[in-house]
DOMIMAR-265193 format. One record per residue (C-alpha): x, y, z. Coordinates in steps of 0.05 Angstrom, whole numbers, plus 5000, padded with zeros to 4 digits. Example, Ala and Ser with C-alpha at 12.3 -4.5 7.8 and 13.67 -1.06 7.14 Angstrom:
2
524649105156 527349795143 
# end
This chain:
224
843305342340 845304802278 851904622284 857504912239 858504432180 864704702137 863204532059 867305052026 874305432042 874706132005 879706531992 882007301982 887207371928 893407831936 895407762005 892007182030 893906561969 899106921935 904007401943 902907841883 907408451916 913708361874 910208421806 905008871828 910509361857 914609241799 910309501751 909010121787 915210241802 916110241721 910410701710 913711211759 919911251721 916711311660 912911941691 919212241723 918612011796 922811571832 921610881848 918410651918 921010121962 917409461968 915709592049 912910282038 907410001980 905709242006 901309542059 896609872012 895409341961 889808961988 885809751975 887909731899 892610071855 891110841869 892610941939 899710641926 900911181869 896611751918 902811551964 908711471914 906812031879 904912541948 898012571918 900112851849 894413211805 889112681781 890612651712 898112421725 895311961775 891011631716 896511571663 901411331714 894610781732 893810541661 901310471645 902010101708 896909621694 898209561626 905309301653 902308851699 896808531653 903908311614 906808001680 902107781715 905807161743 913507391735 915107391807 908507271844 909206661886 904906191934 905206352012 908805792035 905605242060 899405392005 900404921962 899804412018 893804742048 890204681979 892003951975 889903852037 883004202035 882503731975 883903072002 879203242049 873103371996 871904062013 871704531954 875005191950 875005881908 877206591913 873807211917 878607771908 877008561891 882208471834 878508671763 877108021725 882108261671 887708131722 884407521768 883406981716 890206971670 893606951746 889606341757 890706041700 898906191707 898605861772 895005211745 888705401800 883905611744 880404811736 881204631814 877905291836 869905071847 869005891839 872406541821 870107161836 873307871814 872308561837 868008681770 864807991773 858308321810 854208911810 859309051881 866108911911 868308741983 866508932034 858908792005 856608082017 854607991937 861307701916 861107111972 853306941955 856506981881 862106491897 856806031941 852306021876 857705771832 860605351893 853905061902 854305201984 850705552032 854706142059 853905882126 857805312105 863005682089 869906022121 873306762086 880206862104 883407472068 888708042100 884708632102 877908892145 874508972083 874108262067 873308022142 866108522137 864008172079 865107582105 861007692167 855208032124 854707372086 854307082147 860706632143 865706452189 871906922173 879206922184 884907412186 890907312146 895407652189 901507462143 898507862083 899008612073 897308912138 898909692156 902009822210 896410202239 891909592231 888409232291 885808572261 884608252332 878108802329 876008632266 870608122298 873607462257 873306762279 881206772280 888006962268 891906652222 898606752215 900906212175 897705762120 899305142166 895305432218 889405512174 890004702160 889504642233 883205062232 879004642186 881603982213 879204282286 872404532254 870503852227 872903562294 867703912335 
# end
């Protein structure tokens, strides 16, 4: 069995490199009032984010009729295409981990189920756009996570093998894909988890629960 040789460090988006809650919630929390519901508190949405904008309005509006859903959708993410980067902030101890990965001439990207639309102006707002060696949206591919076509996507415009590479994201959908691509995976156990969720059965390589400890994980994997 050939030895693993780490080339490239990718990354899920919301959740897992940034913290995109407080503009995300924000924003829906705008489009509610607007269609006469109350707003939601913070704790009650961050949970569902990593599985996209609908289930947070199924829950904030108790499942309302589908064509309120829809209106209170596109007024949402009309907000949120308009502040995309108001509050949304780096996990601490990101910056450092990007720097790091750098200095240590490994490339990186991200491979997120957000819809291109959204992904690259984020990107660009947090100055990651040029140092990224791939992007990868939800709409990017003919599938989204958990299929394996977004990481051999990201590997093509990487220029690595998949088996070269490490997925960490928050959410059993991306630690699947991951596997399927046949890449070593990781669990961002300080992104949007549900209460319900079990990550230690998801079948990754680890848990992370901080950025710092993910440093520690590469340094370790080109140790061995």
């Amino acid at each position: 069995m050939t030895a693993f040789q780490l080339k490239c460090v990718l990354f899920d988006l919301d959740g897992t490199l940034v913290d995109t809650a407080p503009d995300l919630i924000a924003c829906l929390n705008k489009a509610l009032l607007a269609h006469g519901y109350a707003e939601k508190d913070q704790a009650m949405l961050k949970p569902l984010i990593s599985y996209g904008a609908l289930p947070m309005i199924k829950l904030a509006t108790d499942n309302a009729a589908p064509d309120i859903q829809n209106r209170i959708l596109e007024f949402m993410l009309d907000c949120y295409q308009e502040n995309i980067a108001t509050h949304s902030e780096f996990y601490a101890g990101i910056t450092d981990t990007l720097a790091n990965i750098e200095e240590l001439g490994l490339k990186w990207g991200v491979v997120t189920n957000k819809r291109q639309r959204f992904t690259l102006p984020l990107m660009t707002a947090l100055q990651l756009h040029e140092r990224a060696a791939c992007i990868i949206s939800g709409d990017s591919t003919a599938y989204s996570k958990p299929h394996a076509e977004p990481l051999f996507a990201a590997c093509r415009l990487a220029d690595v093998n998949p088996e070269n590479c490490v997925y960490i994201g928050d959410a059993a959908h991306d630690i699947i894909a991951g596997k399927n691509a046949n890449m070593k995976t990781l669990v961002a156990t300080y992104g949007y988890l549900q209460n319900t969720d079990e990550p230690e059965k998801w079948g990754a390589d680890a848990l992370i629960a901080h950025p710092q400890q993910l440093q520690e994980w590469i340094q370790s994997s080109l140790c061995r």
